[in-house]
N, C-alpha and C positions, 0 to 999 in steps of 0.2 A: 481241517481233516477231510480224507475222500470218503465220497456215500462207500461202504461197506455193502456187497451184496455174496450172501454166503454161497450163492449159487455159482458165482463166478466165481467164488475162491473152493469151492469141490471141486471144478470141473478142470483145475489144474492139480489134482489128488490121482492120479491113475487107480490107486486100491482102492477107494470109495465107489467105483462104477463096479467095482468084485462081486457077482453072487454065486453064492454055493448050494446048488439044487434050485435056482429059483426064486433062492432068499440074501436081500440085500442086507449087507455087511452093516452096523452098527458099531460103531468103534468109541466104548468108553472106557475100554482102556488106557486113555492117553498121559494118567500119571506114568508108568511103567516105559513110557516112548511111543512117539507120535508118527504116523504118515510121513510119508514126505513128497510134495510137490516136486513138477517135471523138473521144475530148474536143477532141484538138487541132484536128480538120475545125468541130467545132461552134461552137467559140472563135472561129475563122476567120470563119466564114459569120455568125455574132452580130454582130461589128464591123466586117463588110462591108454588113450590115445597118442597124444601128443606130448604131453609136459611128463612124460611115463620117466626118469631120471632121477640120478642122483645130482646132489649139490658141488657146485665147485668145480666144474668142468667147464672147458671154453666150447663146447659143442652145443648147436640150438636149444636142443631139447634139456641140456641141462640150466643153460639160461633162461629158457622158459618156465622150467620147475621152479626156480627161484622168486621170478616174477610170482606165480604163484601164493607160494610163501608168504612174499613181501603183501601182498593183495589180501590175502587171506590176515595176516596180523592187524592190518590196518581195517579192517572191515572189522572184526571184533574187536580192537580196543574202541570204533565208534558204538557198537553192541553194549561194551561195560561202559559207555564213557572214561573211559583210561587217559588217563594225561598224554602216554606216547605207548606206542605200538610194541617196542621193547620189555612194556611190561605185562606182556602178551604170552604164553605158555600152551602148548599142544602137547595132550596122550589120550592117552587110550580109552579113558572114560573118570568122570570125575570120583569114583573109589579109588582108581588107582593110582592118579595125581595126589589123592590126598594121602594116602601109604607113602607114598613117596615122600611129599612135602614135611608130612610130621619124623621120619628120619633124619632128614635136614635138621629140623629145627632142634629138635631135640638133641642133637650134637651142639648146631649150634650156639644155643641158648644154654649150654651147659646144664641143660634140665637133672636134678638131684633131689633126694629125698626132702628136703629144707623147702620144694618147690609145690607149690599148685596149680592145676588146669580144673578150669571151669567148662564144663557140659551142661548140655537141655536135655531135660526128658522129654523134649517134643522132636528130639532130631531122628532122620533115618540113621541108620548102622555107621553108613558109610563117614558121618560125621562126628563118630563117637567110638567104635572100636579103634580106630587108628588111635586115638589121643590114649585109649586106655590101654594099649599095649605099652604106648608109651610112658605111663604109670608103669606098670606093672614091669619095666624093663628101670626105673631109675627109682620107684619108690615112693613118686609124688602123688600126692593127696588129690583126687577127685572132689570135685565140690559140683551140685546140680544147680542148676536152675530149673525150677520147678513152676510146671503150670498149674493154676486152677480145672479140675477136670468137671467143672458146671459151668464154667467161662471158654474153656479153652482156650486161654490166653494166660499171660503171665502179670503179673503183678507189677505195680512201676519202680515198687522197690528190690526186686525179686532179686538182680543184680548186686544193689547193694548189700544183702545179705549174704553174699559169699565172696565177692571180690575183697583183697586184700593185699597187700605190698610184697605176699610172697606169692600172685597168680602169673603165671608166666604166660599163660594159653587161655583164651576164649572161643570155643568151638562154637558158634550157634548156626542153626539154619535159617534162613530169609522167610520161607513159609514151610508149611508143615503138608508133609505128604500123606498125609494120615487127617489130620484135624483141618488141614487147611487154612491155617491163621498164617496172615504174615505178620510179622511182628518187628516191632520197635528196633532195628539193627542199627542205626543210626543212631537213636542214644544209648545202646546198649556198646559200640563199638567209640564212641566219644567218652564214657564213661571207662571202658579197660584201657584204651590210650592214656588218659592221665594217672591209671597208676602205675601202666609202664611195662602193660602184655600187650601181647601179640594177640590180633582177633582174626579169627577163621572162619570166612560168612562160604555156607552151602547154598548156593543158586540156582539148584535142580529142579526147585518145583516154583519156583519166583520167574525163573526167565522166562519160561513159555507162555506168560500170561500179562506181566507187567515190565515199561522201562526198568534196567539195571542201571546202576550211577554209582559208582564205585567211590567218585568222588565226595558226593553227596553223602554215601554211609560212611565214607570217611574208615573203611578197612583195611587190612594189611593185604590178604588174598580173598579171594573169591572165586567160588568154580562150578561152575557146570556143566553138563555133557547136551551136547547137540542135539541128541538123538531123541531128545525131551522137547527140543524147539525145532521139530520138521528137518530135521537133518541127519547125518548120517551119527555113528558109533564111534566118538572122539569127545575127549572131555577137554575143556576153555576155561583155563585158569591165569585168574589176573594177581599180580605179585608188585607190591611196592617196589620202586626202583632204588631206592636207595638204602632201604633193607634186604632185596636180594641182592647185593653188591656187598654185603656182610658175612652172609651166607653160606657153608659148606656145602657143597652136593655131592652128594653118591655120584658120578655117574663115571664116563673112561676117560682118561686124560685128552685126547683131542677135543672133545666139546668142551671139557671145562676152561681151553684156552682163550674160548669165544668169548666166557662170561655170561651174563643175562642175555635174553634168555634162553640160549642155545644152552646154556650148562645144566638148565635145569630140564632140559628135554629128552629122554632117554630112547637111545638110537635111532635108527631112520624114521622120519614123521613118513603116512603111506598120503601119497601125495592124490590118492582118489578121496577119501577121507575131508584131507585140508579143502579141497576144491567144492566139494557138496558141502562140509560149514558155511563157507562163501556161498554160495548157492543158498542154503537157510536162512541168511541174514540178506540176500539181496531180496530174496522171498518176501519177508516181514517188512523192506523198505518197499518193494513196490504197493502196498497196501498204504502205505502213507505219500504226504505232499513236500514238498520243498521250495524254499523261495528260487533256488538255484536246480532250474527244472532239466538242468544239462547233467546233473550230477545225478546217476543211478544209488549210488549208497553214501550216505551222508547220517551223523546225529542225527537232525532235527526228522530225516525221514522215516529212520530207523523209529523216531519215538512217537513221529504220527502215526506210522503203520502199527506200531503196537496200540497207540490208543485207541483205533479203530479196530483190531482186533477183541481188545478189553471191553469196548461198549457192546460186543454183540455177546459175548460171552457171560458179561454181565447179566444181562436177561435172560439168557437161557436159566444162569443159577438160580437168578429168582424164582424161574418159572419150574425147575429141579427142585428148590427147595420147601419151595409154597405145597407143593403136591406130596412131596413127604411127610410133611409136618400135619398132614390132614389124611394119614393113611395110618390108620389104628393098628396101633403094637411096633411101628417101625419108631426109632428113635436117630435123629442127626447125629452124631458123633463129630459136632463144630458148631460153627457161628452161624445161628440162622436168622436173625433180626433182619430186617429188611435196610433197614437203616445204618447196616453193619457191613453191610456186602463189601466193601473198601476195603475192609478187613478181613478178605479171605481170596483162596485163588478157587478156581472152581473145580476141588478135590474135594467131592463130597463122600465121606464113610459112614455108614449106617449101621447099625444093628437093628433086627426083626424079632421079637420076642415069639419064644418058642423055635425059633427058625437056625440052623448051622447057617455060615456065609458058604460054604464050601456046597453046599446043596442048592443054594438060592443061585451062584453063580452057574451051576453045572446046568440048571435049568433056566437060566437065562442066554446057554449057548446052545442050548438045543434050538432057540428061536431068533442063532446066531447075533446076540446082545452080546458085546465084549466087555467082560466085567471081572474084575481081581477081589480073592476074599485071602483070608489070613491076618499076618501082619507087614503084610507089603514089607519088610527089611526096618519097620517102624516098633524096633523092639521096646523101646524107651514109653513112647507114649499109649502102644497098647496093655504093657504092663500099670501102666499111671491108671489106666482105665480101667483094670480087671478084667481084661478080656481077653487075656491070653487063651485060658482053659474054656472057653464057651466058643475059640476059633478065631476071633479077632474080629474085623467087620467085612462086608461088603461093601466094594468102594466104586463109584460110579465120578470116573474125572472126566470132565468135559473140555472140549477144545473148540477153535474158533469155527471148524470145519462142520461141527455139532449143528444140526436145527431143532428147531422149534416140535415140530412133527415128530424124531427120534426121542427126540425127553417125554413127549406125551406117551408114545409107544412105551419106554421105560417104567412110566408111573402107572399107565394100566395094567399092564403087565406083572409089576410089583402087587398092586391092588390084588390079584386075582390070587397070587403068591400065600402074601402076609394074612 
């Protein structure tokens, strides 16, 4: 793995040198979307330049769009570990690939009242309104998977208590953008395989912080949007190949002649967008090693650089969490063991007794601290929690760009607050 030094990896952040009046920018906003390094401004402005085209034209620029394209597929199915690049998917943000996606499916899986779809109360919106429209349009029986809210985590049989020979759909998310658990999707996705649903893993709050391995959890689709992993506002969804080759799509008859997965991509991809993805993911490879040191984006770099990314972020949580849990009246809302850390992304939400999050945040931006209160789009797990009507929590997400120094400021801060 390469020595990690956070100093070098801000100093390729252009907004992190930002201050307003004076006062240096603190960015814990990074559930909500992250910064994004030079590479991915430069990607941008390259193919707004140059590769600026539509597809399928014998002129430069449009074969350079392509090349593009083709660059850009194959960089992210090395991101999911995807067997082939084909099973690679570009829009607009991972809500609206998944609207899209459960349309599909729901045709064509002939979803009807006789049917069931299993959801988490730990998922955001985006991985749980779609499926229930889709109830609510055929009839079919919602079933939850339900967390422990003194664990924040779920149970190992939690699964077993609702799957059944009529679940058609397993919506779960990879971690939890509220509680921060990442959780079991690997046996929870081997488990709805053998009865013979479809599992829908959300990678929103898992990719900016650990390897994804599509393979490994062994799911149908997977997605996440960029702009959660230092890149631009496009959502990256991965699709079985040989299930979407089954598949209906919504979309206009010339793409659907292409098949996978032009069919499943609805109209022109914006070709500064694809280039700054590439750009985020070459980002996260240059932070890692390769045996093959001629190759800029490859697997194995892609997963060093992320494990080097994870060890430093690692410690900041500890040193976020340690400081919380010793600051009278605030309460974690997740996993704080120390022994547990592995088991969480560094999404920490809190509540302050006596305290709204809406007040705690408002006064933590006056001393320009970037900080989200409510129910961040996490309707499911703030209601599990009761905390809808007292505001939801204050949520402090940390990312690799975070230091040591900023989380102190944070916790003193809070200190003086709570």
């Amino acid at each position: 793995m390469s020595g990690f030094s956070v100093e070098v990896a801000r100093a390729q952040f252009p907004s992190l040198s930002i201050k307003d009046e004076g006062k240096s920018r603190i960015y814990l906003d990074n559930p909500a979307g992250t910064q994004v390094p030079q590479r991915v401004i430069d990607r941008a402005c390259q193919a707004m330049i140059s590769q600026n085209a539509n597809l399928g034209g014998a002129f430069i620029t449009s074969r350079l769009a392509q090349e593009l394209v083709d660059q850009t597929r194959i960089a992210a199915a090395q991101f999911y570990n995807a067997p082939s690049p084909s099973e690679i998917m570009f829009g607009a943000n991972m809500t609206t690939m998944t609207l899209a996606m459960s349309r599909n499916l729901q045709k064509s899986l002939k979803i009807s009242k006789d049917d069931e779809i299993v959801l988490s109360r730990m998922d955001h919106d985006a991985n749980v309104a779609p499926w229930l429209h889709v109830a609510s349009d055929t009839g079919a029986t919602v079933k939850w998977l339900d967390f422990d809210p003194d664990t924040f985590e779920f149970a190992d049989d939690a699964l077993d208590k609702v799957l059944t020979e009529r679940t058609k759909i397993v919506a779960l998310g990879h971690a939890s953008n509220c509680t921060g658990t990442i959780n079991d999707v690997s046996a929870i996705c081997r488990k709805a395989r053998a009865a013979g649903a479809v599992t829908f893993v959300d990678a929103v709050q898992s990719a900016p912080h650990i390897p994804i391995d599509v393979q490994a959890i062994g799911c149908d689709f997977l997605v996440s949007s960029a702009y959660k992993w230092f890149g631009p506002h496009q959502g990256v969804m991965y699709g079985r190949r040989a299930l979407l080759e089954t598949l209906y799509s919504y979309n206009v008859r010339p793409a659907l002649e292409y098949g996978p997965p032009a069919a499943f991509e609805s109209g022109t991809a914006a070709r500064e967008t694809l280039a700054a993805t590439l750009g985020a993911i070459e980002y996260i490879a240059s932070h890692g090693e390769d045996q093959n040191h001629g190759v800029q984006v490859s697997r194995m770099r892609i997963v060093s650089g992320m494990n080097a990314l994870q060890e430093h972020e690692m410690t900041l949580t500890r040193q976020l969490i340690g400081g919380l849990t010793s600051i009278k009246g605030v309460k974690v809302r997740g996993i704080t063991s120390a022994n547990a850390m592995h088991r969480r992304v560094p999404t920490v939400s809190i509540t302050v007794e006596g305290k709204n999050p809406a007040d705690l945040a408002e006064a933590f931006a006056k001393d320009n601290i970037f900080l989200w209160s409510g129910h961040n789009y996490a309707l499911e797990p703030i209601n599990r929690m009761n905390l809808m009507d007292k505001g939801g929590v204050l949520r402090i997400g940390l990312a690799h760009y975070n230091t040591v120094d900023e989380v102190e400021t944070v916790l003193e801060r809070l200190e003086g607050l709570a």
